[in-house]
C-alpha positions as CSV (number, residue, x, y, z in Angstrom):
1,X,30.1,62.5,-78.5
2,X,29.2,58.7,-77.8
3,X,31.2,58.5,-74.8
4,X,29.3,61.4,-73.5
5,X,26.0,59.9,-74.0
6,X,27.3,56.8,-71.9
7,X,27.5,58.7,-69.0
8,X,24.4,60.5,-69.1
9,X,21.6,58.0,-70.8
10,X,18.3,57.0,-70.7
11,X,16.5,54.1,-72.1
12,X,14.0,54.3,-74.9
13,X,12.3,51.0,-76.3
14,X,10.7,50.2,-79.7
15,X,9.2,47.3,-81.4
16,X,10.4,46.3,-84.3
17,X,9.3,43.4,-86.9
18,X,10.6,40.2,-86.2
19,X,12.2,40.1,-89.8
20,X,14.2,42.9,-89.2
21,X,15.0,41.8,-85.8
22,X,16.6,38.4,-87.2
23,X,18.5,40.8,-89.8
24,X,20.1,42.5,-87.1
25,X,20.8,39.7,-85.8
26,X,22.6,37.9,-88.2
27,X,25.0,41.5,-88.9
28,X,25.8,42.0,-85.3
29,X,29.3,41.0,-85.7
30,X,30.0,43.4,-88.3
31,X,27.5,46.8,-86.9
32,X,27.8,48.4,-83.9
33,X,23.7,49.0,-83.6
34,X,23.8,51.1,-80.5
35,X,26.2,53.3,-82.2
36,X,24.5,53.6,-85.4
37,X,21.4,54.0,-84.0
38,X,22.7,57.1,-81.9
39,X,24.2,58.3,-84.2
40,X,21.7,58.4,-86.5
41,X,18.8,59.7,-84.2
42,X,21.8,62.8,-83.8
43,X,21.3,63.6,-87.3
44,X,17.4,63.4,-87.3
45,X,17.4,66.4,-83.9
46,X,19.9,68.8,-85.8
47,X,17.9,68.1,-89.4
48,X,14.6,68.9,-87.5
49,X,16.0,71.7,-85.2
50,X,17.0,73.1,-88.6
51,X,13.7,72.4,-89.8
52,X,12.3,74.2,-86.7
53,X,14.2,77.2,-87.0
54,X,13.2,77.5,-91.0
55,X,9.5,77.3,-89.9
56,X,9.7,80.1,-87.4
57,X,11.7,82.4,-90.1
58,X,9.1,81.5,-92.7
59,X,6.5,82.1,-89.5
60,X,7.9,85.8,-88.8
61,X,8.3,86.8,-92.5
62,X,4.4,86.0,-93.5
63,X,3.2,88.0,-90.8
64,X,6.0,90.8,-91.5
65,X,4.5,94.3,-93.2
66,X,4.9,93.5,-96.9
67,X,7.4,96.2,-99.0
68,X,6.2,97.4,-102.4
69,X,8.5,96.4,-105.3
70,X,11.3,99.3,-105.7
71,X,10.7,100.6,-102.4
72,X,14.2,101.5,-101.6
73,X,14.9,102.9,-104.7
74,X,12.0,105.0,-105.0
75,X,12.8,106.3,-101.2
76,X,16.2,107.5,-101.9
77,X,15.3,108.9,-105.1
78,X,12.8,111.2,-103.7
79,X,15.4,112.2,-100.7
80,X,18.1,112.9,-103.3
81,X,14.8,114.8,-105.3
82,X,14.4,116.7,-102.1
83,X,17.6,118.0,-101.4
C-alpha cells in the first residue's frame, strides 16, 4: 500500500514543536518517519470511517418506529390464537 501512495501523492505540511522536531531528528536513522506517519494516518481514516458508519446506524435507529417489548411474541401468539 506504500508503494501505491508514491505514485499517486500529495503534500500536506504541519508545524510541529521544535523539541519534537530535534527528537525526530536524532532517531532518523533508526524510523522510517514518512512511513510511519502514513501508516499511521491509514489507521486514523478506517478507525473514523468506522466511526462514521456507527454514527449513521445509531442515526437511523433513533429515528426508527420504536417496538413494544414482546412484540413478536405477542403477534404470533394471537395468529396461532386465530387459527
Amino acid at each position: 500500500m506504500f508503494s501505491r501512495c508514491l505514485r499517486l501523492s500529495t503534500v500536506i505540511s504541519i508545524r510541529i514543536p521544535k523539541k519534537l522536531k530535534k527528537e525526530l531528528d536524532e532517531l532518523k536513522d533508526m524510523v522510517d518517519w514518512k512511513k510511519e506517519i502514513i501508516n499511521f494516518l491509514e489507521e486514523r481514516v478506517k478507525m473514523y470511517k468506522k466511526i462514521k458508519v456507527l454514527n449513521e446506524i445509531h442515526h437511523i435507529l433513533e429515528n426508527h418506529p420504536f417496538v413494544p417489548e414482546n412484540y413478536g411474541s405477542r403477534s404470533v401468539r394471537e395468529d396461532r390464537d386465530s387459527n
